[in-house]
C-alpha positions as CSV (number, residue, x, y, z in Angstrom):
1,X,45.3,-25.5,-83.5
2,X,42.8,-26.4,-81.1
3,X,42.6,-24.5,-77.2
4,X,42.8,-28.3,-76.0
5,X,46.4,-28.8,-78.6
6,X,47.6,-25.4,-77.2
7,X,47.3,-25.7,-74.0
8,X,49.0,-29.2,-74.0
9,X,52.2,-28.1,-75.9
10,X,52.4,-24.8,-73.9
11,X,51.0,-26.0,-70.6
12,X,52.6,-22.5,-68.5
13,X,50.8,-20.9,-71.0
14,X,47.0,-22.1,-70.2
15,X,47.7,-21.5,-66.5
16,X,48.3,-18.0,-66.9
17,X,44.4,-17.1,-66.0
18,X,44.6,-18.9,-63.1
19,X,47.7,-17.6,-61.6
20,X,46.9,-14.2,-62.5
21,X,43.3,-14.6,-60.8
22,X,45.3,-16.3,-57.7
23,X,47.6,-13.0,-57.8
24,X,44.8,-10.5,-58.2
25,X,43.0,-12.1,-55.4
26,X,46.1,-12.5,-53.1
27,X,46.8,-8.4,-53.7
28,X,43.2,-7.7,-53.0
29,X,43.4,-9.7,-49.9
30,X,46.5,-8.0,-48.7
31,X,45.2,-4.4,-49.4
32,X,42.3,-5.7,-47.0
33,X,44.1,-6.8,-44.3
34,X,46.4,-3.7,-44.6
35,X,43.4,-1.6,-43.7
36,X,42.0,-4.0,-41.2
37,X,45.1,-3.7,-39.6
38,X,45.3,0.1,-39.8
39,X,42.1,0.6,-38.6
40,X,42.8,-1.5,-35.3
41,X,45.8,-0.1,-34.5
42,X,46.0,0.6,-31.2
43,X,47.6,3.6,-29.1
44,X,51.1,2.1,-28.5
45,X,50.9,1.1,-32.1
46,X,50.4,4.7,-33.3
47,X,52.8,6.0,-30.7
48,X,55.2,3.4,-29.1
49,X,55.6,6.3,-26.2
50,X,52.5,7.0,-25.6
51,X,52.4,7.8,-22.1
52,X,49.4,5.7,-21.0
53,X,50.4,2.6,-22.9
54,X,54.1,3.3,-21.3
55,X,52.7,3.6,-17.6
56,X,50.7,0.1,-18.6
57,X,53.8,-1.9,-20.4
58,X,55.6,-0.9,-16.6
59,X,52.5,-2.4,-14.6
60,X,52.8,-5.6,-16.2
61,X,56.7,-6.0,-15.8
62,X,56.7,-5.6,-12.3
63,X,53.9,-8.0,-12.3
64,X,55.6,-10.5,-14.4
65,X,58.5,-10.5,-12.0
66,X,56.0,-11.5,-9.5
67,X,54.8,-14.5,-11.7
68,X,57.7,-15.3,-13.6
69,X,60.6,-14.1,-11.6
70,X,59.5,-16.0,-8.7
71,X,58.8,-19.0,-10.6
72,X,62.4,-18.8,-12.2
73,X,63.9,-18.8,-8.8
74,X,62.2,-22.0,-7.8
75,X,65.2,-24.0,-8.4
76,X,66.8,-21.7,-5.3
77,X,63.6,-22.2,-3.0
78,X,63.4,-25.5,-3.3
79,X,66.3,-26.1,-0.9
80,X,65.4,-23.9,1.6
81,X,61.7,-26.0,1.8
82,X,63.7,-28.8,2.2
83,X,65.7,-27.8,5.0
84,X,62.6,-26.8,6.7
85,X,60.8,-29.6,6.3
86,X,63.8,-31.4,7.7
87,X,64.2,-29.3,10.6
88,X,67.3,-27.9,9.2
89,X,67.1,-24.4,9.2
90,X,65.8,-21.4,11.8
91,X,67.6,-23.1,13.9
92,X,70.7,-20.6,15.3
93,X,73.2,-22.5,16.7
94,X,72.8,-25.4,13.8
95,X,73.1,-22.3,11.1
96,X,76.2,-21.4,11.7
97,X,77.7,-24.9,11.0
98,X,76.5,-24.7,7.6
99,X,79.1,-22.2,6.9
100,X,82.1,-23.8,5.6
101,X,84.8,-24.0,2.8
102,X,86.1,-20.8,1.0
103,X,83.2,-20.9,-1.7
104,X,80.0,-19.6,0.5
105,X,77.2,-20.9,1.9
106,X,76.7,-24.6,1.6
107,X,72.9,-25.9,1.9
108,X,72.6,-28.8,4.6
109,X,70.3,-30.6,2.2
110,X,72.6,-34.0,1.2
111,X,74.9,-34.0,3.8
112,X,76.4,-33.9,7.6
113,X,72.6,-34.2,9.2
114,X,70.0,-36.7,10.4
115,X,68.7,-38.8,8.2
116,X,65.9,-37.2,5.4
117,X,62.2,-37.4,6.3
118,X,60.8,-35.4,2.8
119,X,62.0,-37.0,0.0
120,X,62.2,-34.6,-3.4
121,X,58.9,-36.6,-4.5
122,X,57.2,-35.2,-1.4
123,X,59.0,-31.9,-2.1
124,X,57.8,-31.7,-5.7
125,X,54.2,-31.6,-4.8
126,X,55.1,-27.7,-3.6
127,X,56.1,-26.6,-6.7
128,X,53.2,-28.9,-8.9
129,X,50.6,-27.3,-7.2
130,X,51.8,-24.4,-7.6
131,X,52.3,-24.4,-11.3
132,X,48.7,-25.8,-11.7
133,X,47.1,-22.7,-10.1
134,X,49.4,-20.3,-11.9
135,X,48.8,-21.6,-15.0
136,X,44.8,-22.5,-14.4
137,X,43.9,-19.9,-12.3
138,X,43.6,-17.3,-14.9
139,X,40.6,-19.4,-16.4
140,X,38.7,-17.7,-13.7
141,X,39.7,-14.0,-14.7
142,X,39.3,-14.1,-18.4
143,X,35.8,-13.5,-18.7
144,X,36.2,-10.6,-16.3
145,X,39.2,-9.3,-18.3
146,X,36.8,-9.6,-21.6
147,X,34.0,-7.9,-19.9
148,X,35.3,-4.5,-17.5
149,X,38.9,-4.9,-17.9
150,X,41.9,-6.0,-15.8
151,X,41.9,-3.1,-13.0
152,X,40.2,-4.5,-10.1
153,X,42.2,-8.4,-11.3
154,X,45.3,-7.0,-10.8
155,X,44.3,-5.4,-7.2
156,X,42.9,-8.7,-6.1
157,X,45.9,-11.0,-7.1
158,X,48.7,-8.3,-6.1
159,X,46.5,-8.4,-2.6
160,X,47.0,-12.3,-2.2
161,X,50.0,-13.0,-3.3
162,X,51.4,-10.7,-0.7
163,X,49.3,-12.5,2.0
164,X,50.2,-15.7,0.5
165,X,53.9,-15.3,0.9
166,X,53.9,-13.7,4.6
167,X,51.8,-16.7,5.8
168,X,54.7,-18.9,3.7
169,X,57.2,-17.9,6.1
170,X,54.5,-18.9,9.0
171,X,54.7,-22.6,7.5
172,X,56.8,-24.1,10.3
173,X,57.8,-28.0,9.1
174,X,54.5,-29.6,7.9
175,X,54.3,-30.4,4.3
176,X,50.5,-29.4,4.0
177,X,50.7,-25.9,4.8
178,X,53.9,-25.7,1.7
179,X,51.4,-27.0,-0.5
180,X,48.2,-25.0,0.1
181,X,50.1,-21.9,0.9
182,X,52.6,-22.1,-2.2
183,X,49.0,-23.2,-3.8
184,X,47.4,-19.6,-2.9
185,X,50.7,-17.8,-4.4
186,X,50.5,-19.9,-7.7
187,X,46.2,-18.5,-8.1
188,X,47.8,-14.9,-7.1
189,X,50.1,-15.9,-10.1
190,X,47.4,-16.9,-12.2
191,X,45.0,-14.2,-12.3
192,X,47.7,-11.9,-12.6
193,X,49.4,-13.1,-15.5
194,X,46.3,-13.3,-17.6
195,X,45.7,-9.6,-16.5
196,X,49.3,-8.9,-17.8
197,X,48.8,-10.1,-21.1
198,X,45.2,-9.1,-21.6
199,X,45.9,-5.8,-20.7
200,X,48.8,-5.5,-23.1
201,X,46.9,-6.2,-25.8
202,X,44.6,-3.5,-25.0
203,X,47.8,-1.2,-25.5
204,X,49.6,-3.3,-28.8
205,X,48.3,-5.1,-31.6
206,X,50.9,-4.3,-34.1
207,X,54.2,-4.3,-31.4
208,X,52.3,-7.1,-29.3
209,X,55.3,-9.7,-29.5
210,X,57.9,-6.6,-29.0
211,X,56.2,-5.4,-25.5
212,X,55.3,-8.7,-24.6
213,X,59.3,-9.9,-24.6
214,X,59.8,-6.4,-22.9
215,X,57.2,-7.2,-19.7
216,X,58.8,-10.8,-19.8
217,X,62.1,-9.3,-18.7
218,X,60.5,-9.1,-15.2
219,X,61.2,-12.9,-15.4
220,X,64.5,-12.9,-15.9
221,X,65.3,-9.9,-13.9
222,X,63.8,-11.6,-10.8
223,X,65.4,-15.3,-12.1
224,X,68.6,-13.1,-11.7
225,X,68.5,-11.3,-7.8
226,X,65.6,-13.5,-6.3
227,X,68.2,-16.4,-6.2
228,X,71.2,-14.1,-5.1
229,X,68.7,-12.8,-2.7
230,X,67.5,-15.9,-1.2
231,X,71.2,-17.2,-0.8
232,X,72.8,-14.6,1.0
233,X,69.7,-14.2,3.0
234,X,69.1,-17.7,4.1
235,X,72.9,-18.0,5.0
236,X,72.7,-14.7,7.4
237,X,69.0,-14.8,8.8
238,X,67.3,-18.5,8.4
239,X,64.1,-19.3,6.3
240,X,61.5,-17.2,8.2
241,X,63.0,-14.2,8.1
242,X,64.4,-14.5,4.4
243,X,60.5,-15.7,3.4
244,X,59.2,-12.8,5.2
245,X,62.0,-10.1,3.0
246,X,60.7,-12.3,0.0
247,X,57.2,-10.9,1.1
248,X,58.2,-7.3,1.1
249,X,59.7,-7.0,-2.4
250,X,56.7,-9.2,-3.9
251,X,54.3,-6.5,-1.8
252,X,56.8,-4.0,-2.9
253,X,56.4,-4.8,-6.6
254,X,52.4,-5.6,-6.4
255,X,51.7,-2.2,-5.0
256,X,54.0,-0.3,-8.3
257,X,51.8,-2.9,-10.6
258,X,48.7,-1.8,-9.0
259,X,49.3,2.1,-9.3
260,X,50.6,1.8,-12.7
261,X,47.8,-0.2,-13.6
262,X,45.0,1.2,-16.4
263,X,42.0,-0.1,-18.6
264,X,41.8,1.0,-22.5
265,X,37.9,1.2,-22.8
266,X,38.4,3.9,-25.0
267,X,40.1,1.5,-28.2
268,X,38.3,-1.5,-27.4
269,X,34.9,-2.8,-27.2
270,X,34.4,-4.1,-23.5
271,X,31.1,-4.6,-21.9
272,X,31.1,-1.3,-19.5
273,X,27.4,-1.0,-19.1
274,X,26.1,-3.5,-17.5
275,X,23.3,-1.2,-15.6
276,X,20.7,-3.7,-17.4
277,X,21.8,-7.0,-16.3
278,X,20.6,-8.8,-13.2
279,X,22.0,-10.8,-10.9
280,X,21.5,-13.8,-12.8
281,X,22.1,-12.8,-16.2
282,X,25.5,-12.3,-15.1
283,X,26.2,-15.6,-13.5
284,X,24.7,-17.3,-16.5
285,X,27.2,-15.2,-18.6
286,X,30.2,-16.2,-16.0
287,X,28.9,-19.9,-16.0
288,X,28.7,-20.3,-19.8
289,X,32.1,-18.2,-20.6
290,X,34.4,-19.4,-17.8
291,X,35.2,-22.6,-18.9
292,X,34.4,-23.1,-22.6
293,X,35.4,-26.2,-23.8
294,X,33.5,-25.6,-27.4
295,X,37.4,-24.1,-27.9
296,X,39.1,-27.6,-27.7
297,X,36.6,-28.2,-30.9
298,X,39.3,-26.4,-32.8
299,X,42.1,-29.0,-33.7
300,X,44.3,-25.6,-34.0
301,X,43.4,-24.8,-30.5
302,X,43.6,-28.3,-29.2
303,X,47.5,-28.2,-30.7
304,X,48.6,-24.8,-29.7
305,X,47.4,-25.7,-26.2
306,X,49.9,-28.4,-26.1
307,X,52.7,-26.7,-27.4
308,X,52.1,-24.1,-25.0
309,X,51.7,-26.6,-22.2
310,X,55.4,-28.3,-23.1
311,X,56.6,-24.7,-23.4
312,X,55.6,-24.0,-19.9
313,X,56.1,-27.1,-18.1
314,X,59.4,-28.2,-20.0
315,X,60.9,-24.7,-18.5
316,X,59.4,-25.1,-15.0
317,X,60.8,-28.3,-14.3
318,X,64.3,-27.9,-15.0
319,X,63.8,-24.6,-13.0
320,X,62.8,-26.7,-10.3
321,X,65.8,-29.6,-10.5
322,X,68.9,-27.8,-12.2
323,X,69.8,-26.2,-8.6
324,X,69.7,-30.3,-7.6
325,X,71.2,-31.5,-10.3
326,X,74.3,-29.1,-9.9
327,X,74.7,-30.5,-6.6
328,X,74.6,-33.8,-7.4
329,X,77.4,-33.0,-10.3
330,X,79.7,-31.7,-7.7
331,X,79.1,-28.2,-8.1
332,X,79.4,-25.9,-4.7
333,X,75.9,-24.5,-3.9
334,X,77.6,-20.9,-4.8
335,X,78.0,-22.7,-8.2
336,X,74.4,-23.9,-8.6
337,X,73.1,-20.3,-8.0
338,X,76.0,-18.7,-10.8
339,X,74.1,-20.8,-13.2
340,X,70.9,-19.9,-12.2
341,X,71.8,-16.1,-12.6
342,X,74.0,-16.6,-15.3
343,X,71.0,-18.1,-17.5
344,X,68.8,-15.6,-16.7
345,X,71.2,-13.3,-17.3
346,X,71.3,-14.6,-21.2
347,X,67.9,-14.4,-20.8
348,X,67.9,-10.8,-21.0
349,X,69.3,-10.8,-24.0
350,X,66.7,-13.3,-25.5
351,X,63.8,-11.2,-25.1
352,X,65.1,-9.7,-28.4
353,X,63.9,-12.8,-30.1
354,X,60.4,-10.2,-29.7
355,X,61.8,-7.5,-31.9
356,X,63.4,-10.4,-34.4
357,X,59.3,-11.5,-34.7
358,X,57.7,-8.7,-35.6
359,X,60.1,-6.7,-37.8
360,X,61.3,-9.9,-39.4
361,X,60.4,-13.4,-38.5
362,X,57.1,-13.6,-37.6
363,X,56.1,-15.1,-33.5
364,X,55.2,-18.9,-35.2
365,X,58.8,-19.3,-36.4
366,X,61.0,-17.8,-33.6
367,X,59.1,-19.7,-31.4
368,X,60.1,-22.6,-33.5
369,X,63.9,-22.0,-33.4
370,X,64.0,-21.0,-30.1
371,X,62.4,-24.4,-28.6
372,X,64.3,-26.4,-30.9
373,X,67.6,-24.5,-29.7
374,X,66.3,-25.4,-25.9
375,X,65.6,-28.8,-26.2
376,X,69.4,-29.6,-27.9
377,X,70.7,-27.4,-25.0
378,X,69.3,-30.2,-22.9
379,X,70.2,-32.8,-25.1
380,X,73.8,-31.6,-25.9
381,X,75.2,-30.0,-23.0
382,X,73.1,-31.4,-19.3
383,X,72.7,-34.9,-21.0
384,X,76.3,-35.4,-22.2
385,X,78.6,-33.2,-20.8
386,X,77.1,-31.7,-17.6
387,X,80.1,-32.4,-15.1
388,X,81.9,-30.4,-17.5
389,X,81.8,-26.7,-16.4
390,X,82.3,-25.1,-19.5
391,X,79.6,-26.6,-20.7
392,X,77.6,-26.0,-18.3
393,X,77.9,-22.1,-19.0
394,X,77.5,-23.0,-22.9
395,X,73.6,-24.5,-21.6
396,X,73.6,-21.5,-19.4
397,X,73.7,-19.3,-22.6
398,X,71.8,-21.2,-25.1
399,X,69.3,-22.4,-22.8
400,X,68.6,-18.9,-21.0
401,X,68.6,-16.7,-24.4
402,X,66.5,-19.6,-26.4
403,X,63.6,-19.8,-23.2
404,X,63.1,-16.4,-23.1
405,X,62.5,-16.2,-26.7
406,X,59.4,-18.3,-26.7
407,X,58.0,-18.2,-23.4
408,X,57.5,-14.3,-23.8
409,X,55.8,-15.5,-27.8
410,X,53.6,-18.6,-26.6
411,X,50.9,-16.3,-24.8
412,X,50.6,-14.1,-27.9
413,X,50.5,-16.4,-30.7
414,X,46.8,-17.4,-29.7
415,X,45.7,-14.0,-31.0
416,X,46.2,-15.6,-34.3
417,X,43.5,-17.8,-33.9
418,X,40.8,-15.3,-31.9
419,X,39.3,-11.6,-32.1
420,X,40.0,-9.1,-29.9
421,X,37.0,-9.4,-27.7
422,X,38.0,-13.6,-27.1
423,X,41.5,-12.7,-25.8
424,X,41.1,-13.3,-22.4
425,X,39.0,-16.5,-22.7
426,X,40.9,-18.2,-24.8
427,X,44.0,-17.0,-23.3
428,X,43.2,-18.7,-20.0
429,X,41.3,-21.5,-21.5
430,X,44.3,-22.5,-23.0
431,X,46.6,-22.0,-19.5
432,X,43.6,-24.1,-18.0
433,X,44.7,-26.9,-20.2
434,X,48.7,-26.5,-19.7
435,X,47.8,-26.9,-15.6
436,X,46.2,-29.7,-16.3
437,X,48.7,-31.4,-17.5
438,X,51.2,-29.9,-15.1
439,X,50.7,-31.7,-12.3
440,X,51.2,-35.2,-13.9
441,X,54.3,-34.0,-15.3
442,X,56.0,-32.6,-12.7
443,X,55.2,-35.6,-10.4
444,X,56.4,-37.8,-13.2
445,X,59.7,-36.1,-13.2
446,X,60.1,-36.2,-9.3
447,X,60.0,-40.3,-9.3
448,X,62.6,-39.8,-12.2
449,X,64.7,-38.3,-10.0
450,X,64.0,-40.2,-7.0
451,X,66.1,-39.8,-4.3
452,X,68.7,-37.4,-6.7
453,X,71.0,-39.9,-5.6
454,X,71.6,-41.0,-9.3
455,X,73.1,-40.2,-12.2
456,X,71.3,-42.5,-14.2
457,X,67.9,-41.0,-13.1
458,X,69.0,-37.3,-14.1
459,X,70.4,-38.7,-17.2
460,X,66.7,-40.0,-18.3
461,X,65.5,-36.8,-16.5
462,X,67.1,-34.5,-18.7
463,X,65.8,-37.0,-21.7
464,X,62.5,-36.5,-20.7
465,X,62.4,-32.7,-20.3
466,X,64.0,-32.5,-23.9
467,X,61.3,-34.9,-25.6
468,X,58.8,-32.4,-24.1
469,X,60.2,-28.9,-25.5
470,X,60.4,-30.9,-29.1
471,X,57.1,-31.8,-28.5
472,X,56.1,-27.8,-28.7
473,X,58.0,-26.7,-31.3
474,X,56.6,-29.9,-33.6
475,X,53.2,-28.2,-32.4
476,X,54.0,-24.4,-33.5
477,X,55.8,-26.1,-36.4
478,X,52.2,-27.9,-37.3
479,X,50.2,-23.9,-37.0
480,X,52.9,-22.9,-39.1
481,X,52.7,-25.3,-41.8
482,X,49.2,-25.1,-41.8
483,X,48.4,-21.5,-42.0
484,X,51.2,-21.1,-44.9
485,X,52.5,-23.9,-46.0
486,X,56.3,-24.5,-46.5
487,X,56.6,-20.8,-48.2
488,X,58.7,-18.7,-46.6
489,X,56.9,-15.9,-44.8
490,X,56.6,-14.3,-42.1
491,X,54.3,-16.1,-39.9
């Protein structure tokens, strides 16, 4: 019998040599990346306590609760801006009429006072500008970070972001200084989130997605007393005074960031001599490497941008309306804040989704899950049953755990498609792109809402912030499929 005849009538038979060839070259490329990996390990990846690594991992969760934490809480601010902008609060004797009812603290926002002059379109432009510059700022500092490091980053942004929120309280009733002032916090924001996740991947490689859920929890842990914070205070002291306490503890915090703060130079291979370069070497080097748009080349980069774009923005904006939307439901402003803390509380929890990627699931697919989980939360729970208040703690709980999950992952999951020297850049290049497209987003959802007098308009609100979360996890879901096919691995 011919090859030809036996490999028709045995056809597993004539593919032997191929598979095996496939399986010898699958082994050697495992044994290769086993050692690449062990070679780059880094020092919290040969000792998770090692002490410098430790002091670093707290630096960046105190200054995630500046970024994060205070962003979380936006949903509790936004209130208080619109009082002020109304000429409804630091005003004594018109304070104490807002106390009423055995539940707390009721917010003279919809009711009992002159008729609105700031609308919640006008309102939104606060928080839009905001999230632009936190999320575009760091395009700015992730050369720098590439180059020397994050040290003198994270002085700079702690510095103004302290400044930024004193003047805040200083912003009388004019909408203009909100914006730009709110605007200054968000760059503050910016700069030091990129310095937070740079610099903890000069600590991790191999426990990245573990430490990065861990500094998250400054997020949640802020999401969790800021509001609480700014509730009780507002109710006893006014906006200017409670601004100006909100000014200490984000000083508070930025100084413990600062002193905690360190550069690895030793484990990785950052430009520290730069003795030789002129002055105009290195704005040529800062010109070409600040914005690099030779990235969005990369179809993979062009889609994990988005998906981290919808992951950020989708969150943001129900941070910004849920407080809104409670009220408009029927809920007691006491109410509105329990579900604010409530979810971040849950939130907590979900920073285990970190641990559940790198022992078992792999960053791609929990982010996956987790954004599909958030986007039915909306769907499910806010869309059909939100005057309901069990199910309102049911969103509470799958929403908070489900956020925390991927938000912590998006950052990290662009080391799969970089070295470890292109971090930074890409890093911010890629939060570049998500403020881009924050600012028509969150304006879009504002004339949604309208006048929040509607339950129709929430209704295709809460549509709207679900079709953009799916959007994200069809992205990661895209890198996934593509790097490994429909195999399961870890991915």
């Amino acid at each position: 019998m011919s090859k030809n005849d036996e490999s028709m009538t045995n056809p597993h038979r004539s593919n032997e040599p191929v598979i095996m060839r496939e399986l010898d070259l699958h082994m050697s490329l495992s044994s290769d990346s086993l050692e690449t990996e062990k070679s780059h390990l880094l020092p919290g990846d040969k000792n998770i306590f090692d002490p410098r690594a430790t002091k670093n991992t707290i630096s960046s969760l105190l200054g995630m609760t500046i970024v994060f934490g205070v962003l979380n809480s936006s949903g509790a601010l936004e209130p208080l801006i619109f009082d002020a902008l109304n000429n409804r609060s630091n005003n004594s004797n018109k304070r104490h009429k807002f106390l009423s009812h055995s539940n707390g603290y009721i917010f003279s926002a919809r009711t009992n006072f002159s008729k609105q002059t700031v609308s919640s379109v006008n309102i939104s432009w606060v928080f839009s500008v905001n999230l632009f510059f936190l999320l575009g700022a760091g395009i700015f500092a992730g050369c720098k970070v590439d180059r020397s490091g994050v040290k003198s980053l994270t002085y700079s942004s702690c510095a103004l972001a302290t400044i930024s929120m004193f003047c805040f309280a200083k912003s009388g009733n004019k909408l203009a200084n909100f914006i730009v002032l709110y605007g200054f916090f968000g760059v503050a924001q910016g700069v030091l989130m990129t310095c937070c996740f740079s610099g903890l991947s000069c600590w991790y490689s191999k426990n990245l997605a573990t430490f990065s859920a861990a500094i998250s929890l400054g997020g949640s842990i802020g999401g969790i007393v800021f509001p609480i914070f700014i509730r009780k205070s507002y109710a006893k002291f006014g906006y200017e005074t409670t601004i100006l306490i909100y000014g200490g503890i984000v000083a508070f915090l930025g100084i413990g960031c600062s002193l905690l703060c360190d550069d690895n130079f030793e484990e990785r291979n950052l430009n520290t001599n730069k003795k030789d370069e002129s002055f105009s070497d290195v704005c040529k080097i800062y010109f070409k490497d600040t914005i690099n748009l030779k990235y969005f080349l990369s179809l993979k980069f062009i889609i994990i941008s988005i998906g981290l774009s919808a992951a950020e923005i989708g969150t943001s904006i129900v941070a910004t309306y849920l407080t809104s939307y409670c009220t408009k439901k029927g809920y007691s402003q006491q109410e509105s804040y329990n579900f604010i803390t409530i979810m971040n509380a849950f939130g907590l929890l979900g920073r285990f989704w970190g641990v559940i990627a790198d022992r078992w699931l792999g960053k791609f697919q929990v982010i996956i899950t987790c954004m599909m989980i958030a986007a039915l939360s909306n769907f499910i729970f806010l869309l059909a049953f939100g005057k309901h208040t069990w199910a309102m703690y049911l969103f509470c709980a799958f929403y908070g755990s489900s956020i925390s999950g991927f938000l912590s992952l998006c950052p990290t999951a662009v080391s799969s498609l970089c070295n470890d020297n292109d971090f930074g850049k890409r890093f911010s290049t890629m939060y570049l792109f998500a403020a881009c497209t924050s600012i028509p987003l969150l304006e879009i959802s504002g004339v949604i809402i309208g006048d929040q007098d509607s339950n129709i308009r929430y209704q295709q609100f809460w549509i709207f912030t679900s079709l953009i979360l799916l959007l994200g996890s069809f992205c990661y879901l895209y890198l996934r499929i593509s790097a490994v096919g429909l195999r399961w691995l870890k991915y």
